[in-house]
Structures are given as structure tokens and as C-alpha cells.
C-alpha positions as CSV (number, residue, x, y, z in Angstrom):
1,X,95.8,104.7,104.8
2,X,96.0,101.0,104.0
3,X,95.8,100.0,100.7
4,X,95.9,96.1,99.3
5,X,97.3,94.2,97.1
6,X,98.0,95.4,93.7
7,X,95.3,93.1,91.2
8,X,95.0,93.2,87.6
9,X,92.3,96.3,86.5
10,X,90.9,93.8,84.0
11,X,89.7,91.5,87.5
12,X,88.3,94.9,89.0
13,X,84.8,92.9,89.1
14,X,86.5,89.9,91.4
15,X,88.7,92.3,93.6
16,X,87.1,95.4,94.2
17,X,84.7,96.6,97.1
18,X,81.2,97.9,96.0
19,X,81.6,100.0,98.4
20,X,83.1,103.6,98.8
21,X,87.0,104.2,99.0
22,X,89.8,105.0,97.0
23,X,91.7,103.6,93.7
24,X,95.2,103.6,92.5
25,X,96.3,102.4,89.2
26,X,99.5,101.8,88.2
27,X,101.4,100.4,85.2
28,X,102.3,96.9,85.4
29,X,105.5,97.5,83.9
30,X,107.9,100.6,83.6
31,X,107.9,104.0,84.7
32,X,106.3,107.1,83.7
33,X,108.5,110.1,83.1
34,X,107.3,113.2,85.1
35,X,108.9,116.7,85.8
36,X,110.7,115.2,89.3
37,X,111.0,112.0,88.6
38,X,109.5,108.7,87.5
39,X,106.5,106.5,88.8
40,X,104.4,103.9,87.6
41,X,101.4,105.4,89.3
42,X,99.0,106.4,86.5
43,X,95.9,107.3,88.7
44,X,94.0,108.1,91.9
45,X,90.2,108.3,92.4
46,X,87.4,108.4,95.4
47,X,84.9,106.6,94.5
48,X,81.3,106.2,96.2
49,X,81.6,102.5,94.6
50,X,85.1,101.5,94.1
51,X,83.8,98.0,91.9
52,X,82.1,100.4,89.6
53,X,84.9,102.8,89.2
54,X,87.3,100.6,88.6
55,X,85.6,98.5,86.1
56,X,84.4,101.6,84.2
57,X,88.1,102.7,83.9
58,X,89.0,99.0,83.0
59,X,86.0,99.5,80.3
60,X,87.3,103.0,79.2
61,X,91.2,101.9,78.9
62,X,90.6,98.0,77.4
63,X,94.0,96.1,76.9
64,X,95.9,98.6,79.5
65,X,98.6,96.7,81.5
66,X,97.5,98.3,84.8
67,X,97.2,97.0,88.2
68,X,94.7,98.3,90.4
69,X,94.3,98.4,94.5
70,X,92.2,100.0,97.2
71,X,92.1,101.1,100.6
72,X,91.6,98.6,102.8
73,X,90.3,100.4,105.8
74,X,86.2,101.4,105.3
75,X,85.7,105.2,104.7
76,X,82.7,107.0,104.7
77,X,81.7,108.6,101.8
78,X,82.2,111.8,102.8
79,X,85.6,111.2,103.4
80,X,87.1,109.4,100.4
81,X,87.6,112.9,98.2
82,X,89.7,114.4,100.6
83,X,91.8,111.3,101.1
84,X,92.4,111.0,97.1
85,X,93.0,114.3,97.1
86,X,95.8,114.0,99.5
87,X,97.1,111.2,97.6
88,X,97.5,113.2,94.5
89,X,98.4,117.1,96.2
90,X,101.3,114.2,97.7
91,X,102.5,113.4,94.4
92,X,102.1,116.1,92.9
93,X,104.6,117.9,95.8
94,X,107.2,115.2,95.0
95,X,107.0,114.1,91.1
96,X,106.0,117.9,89.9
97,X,102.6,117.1,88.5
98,X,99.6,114.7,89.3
99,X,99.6,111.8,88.1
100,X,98.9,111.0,84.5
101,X,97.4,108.1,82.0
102,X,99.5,107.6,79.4
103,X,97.6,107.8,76.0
């Protein structure tokens, strides 16, 4: 998997595919505290179109500091769950829980 570069969530509209993929969000700046360690991953998602994903969450979380990327690489619908999913069963395995958006 090949993600991009890391973009403000707020330009989701300018940088994201409409397309499907995958998402990861991350905090701009500082770490998150979880059971094994600490991240500033905040989210993974499959999405059938990452543009719209991405600016819903932007809409849903409005002044967050996060960044946001995608994979590069063009997946078929079908397969973007199961690579999310891997994504997060991966941190999960080495921070002790999935990852989480700070309220």
C-alpha cells in the first residue's frame, strides 16, 4: 500500500480522489495516548468515494487540526474494506486498541 502525502482534511475537496480507496487521518500536532503507546493516527476508512468521505468527516469534525491522505495505488471497490481493515487489526496489534478521534 502506497499512501500520499499528508494534506490538510479542511482541502479534502482539492486533494482527494472521487474515487474508491482508503483514508487516514491524523493529528497535525501531538500524539494520542493509547494502551501501547502513542500515535497521532486518529482514523482509518474504505471508502467507495474517498472525496466524499473525507469531506463529510471534515464537515462532521469542523476546526479539527487533522491531516488527511490516501492510497495512491487504484483499488477496486471490493477491495478497499479489507485493506482498511488491515490497517486498523495492524494498529490495533501494536498500540492495543484501534485508533480513536479525540473528542
Amino acid at each position: 500500500m502506497q499512501f500520499g502525502r499528508w494534506y490538510p482534511l479542511a482541502l479534502a475537496a482539492e486533494h482527494a480522489p472521487a474515487e474508491p480507496g482508503v483514508l487516514q487521518l491524523r493529528t497535525r500536532l501531538g500524539l494520542i495516548d493509547y494502551p501501547r503507546g502513542k500515535s497521532a493516527m486518529v482514523h482509518y476508512q474504505a471508502a467507495d468515494d474517498v472525496r466524499a468521505a473525507a469531506c463529510a468527516l471534515a464537515s462532521a469534525h469542523p476546526g479539527a487540526d487533522w491531516l488527511c491522505r490516501h492510497l495512491e495505488d487504484r483499488v477496486e471497490p471490493e477491495a478497499a474494506p479489507a485493506l482498511a481493515h488491515k490497517l486498523i487489526r495492524d494498529f490495533t496489534a501494536r498500540f492495543g486498541s484501534p485508533p480513536t478521534v479525540p473528542a
